[in-house]
LUMTOR-659796 format. One record per residue: y, x, z of N, C-alpha, C in turn; residue in three letters. Coordinates in steps of 0.001 Angstrom, whole numbers, padded with zeros to 6 digits, always signed. Atoms other than C-alpha are relative to their C-alpha. Layout:
// residues N
YXZYXZYXZAla
...
END
This chain:
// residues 116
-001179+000846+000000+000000+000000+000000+001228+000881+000000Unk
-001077-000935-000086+003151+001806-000715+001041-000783+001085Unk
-000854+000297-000785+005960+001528+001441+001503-000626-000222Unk
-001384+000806+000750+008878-000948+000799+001463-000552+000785Unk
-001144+000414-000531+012358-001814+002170+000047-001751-000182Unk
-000048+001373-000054+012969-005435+003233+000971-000643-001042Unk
-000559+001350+000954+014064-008076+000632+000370-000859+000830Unk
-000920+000560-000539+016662-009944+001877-000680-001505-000411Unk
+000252+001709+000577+015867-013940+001724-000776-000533+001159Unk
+000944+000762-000646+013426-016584+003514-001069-000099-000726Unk
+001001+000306+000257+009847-017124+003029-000829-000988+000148Unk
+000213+000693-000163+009430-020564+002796-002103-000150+000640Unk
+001591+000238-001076+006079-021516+005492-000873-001226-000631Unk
+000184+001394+000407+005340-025459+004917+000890-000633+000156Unk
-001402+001276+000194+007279-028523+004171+001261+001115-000293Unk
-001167-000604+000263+010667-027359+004714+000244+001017+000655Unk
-000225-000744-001264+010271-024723+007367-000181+000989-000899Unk
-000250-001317+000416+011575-021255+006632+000219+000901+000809Unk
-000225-001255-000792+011498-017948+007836+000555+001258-000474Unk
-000499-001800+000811+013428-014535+007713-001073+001016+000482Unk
+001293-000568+000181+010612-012050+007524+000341+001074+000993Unk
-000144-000599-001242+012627-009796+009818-000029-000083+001144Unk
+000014+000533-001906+012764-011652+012998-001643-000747+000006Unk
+000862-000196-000223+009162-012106+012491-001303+001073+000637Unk
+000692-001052-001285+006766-009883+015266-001264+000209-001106Unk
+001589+000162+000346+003270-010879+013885-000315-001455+000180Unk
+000874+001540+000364+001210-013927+012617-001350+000380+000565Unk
+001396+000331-000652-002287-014603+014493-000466-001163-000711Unk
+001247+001257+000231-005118-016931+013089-000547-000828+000245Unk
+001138+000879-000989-006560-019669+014206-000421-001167-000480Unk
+000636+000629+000774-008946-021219+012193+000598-000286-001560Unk
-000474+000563+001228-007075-023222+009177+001914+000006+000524Unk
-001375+000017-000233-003667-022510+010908+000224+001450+000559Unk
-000919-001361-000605-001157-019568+011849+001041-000026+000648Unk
-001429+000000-000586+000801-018979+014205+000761+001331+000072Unk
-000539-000779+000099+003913-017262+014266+000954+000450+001100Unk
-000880-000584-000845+005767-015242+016640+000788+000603-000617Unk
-001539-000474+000569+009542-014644+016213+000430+001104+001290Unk
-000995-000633-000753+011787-011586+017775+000642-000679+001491Unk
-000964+000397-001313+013791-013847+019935-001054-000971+000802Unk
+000700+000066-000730+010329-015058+021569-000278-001717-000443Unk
+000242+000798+000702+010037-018100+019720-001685-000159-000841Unk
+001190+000123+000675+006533-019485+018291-000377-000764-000484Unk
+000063+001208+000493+005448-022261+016011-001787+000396-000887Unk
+001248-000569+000577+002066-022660+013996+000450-000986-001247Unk
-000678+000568+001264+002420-023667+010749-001848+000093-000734Unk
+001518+000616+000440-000801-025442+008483-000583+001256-000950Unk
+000308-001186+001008-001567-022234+006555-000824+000869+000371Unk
+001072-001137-000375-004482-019676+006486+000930+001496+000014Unk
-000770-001120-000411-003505-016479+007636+000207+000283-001410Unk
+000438-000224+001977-004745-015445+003506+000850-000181-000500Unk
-000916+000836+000752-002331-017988+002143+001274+001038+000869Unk
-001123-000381+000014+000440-016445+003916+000084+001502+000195Unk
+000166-001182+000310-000524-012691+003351+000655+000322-000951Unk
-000857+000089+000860+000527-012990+000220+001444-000085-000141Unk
-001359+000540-000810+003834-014327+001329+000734+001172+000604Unk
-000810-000782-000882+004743-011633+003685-000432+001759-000439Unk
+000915-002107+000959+002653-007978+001924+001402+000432-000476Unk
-000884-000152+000579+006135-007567+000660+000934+000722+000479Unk
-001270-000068-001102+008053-007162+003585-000302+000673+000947Unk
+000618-001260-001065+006164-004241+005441-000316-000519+001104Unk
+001226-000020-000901+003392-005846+007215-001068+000225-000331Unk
+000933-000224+000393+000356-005285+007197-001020-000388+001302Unk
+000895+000880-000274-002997-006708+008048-001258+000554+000606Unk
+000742-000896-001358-004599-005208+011099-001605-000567+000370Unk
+001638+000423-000561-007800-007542+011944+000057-001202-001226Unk
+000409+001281+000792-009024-010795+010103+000542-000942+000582Unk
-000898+001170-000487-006646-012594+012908+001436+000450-000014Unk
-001136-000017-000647-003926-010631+012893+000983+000722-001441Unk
-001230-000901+000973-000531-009036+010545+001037-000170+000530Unk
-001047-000185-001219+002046-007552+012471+000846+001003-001300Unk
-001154-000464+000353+005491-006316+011049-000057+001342+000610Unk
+000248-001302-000284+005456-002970+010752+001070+000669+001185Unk
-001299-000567-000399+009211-002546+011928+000361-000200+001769Unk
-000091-000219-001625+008169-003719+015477-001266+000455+000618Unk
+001332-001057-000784+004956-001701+016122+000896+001013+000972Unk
-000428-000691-000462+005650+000379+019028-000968+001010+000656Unk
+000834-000817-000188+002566+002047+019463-001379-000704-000033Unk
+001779+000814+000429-001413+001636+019092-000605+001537+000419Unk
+001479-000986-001105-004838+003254+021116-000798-000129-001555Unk
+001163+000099+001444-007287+004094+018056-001203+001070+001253Unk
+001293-000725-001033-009783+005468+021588+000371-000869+000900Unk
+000381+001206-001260-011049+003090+024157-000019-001490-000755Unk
-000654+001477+000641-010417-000313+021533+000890+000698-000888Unk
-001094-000327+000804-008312+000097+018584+000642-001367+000548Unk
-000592+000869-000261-005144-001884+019640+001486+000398-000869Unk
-001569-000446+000607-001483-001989+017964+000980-000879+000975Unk
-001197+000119-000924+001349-002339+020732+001246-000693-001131Unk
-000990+000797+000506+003852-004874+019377+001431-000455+000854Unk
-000994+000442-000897+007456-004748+021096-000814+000279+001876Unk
-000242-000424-001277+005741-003511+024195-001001-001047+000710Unk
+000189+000915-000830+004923-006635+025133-001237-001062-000550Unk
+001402+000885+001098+001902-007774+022536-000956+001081-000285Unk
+000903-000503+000402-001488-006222+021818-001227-000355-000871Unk
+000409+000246+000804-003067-006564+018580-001461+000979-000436Unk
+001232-000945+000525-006669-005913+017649+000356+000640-001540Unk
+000630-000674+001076-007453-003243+015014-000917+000085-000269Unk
+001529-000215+000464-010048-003424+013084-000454+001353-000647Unk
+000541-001371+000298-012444-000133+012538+000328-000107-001420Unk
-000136-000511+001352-012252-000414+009034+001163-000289-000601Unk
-001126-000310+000037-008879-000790+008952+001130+001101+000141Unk
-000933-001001-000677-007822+001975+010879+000851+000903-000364Unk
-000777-001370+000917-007282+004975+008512+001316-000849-000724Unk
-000705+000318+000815-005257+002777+005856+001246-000462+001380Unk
-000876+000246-001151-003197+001366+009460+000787+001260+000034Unk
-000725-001424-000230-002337+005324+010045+000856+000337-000663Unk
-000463-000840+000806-001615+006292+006759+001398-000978-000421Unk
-001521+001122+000343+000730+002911+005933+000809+000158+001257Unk
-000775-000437-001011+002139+003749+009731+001567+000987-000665Unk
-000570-001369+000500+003080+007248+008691+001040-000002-000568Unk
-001346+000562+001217+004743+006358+005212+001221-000530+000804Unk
-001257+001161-000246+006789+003233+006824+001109+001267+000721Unk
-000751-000108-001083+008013+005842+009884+000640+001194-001051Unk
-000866-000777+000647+009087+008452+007313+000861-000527-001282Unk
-001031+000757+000755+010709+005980+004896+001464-000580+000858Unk
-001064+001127-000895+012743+004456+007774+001013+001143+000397Unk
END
């Protein structure tokens, strides 16, 4: 995945509900719905497979850590890859990594922190 600077705009969710992709933390899974956690601690779930809105957000430097989870790169604040792979989100969130995720997690890390 190369590494990309945020595109300015909203990313329409369902119905009429929109989101700015920056004040988004990370989306979680759950089942046939996703929910989303916002910056200012805000959370809503919206009718969409995580899948369906992968697409949606791959754009905007996240990336897609477990089969429940895609966390915004720009608020990772650290991650254990010994004892559990986990990715530290704002401090205050802990996101599984999945093993066969891990390397491509590092290497898209890396990029983002030397693009920024």
């Amino acid at each position: 995945m190369d590494t990309k600077l945020y595109i300015t705009g909203t990313i329409k969710l369902a119905g009429k509900k929109k989101v700015n992709p920056a004040e988004v933390l990370f989306l979680k899974a759950d089942v046939n719905y996703t929910e989303i956690f916002l910056q200012d601690g805000e959370r809503f779930i919206v009718s969409k497979t995580l899948k369906e809105l992968e697409k949606r957000f791959i754009n905007y430097n996240f990336f897609r850590t477990h089969k429940s989870y895609m966390v915004n790169l720009k608020y990772v604040t650290g991650y254990q890859i010994h004892e559990g792979l986990l990715v530290k989100v704002q401090d205050a969130h802990h996101l599984s990594l999945s093993r066969r995720r891990k390397e491509v997690f590092l290497d898209t890390m890396s990029k983002y922190l030397r693009a920024s």
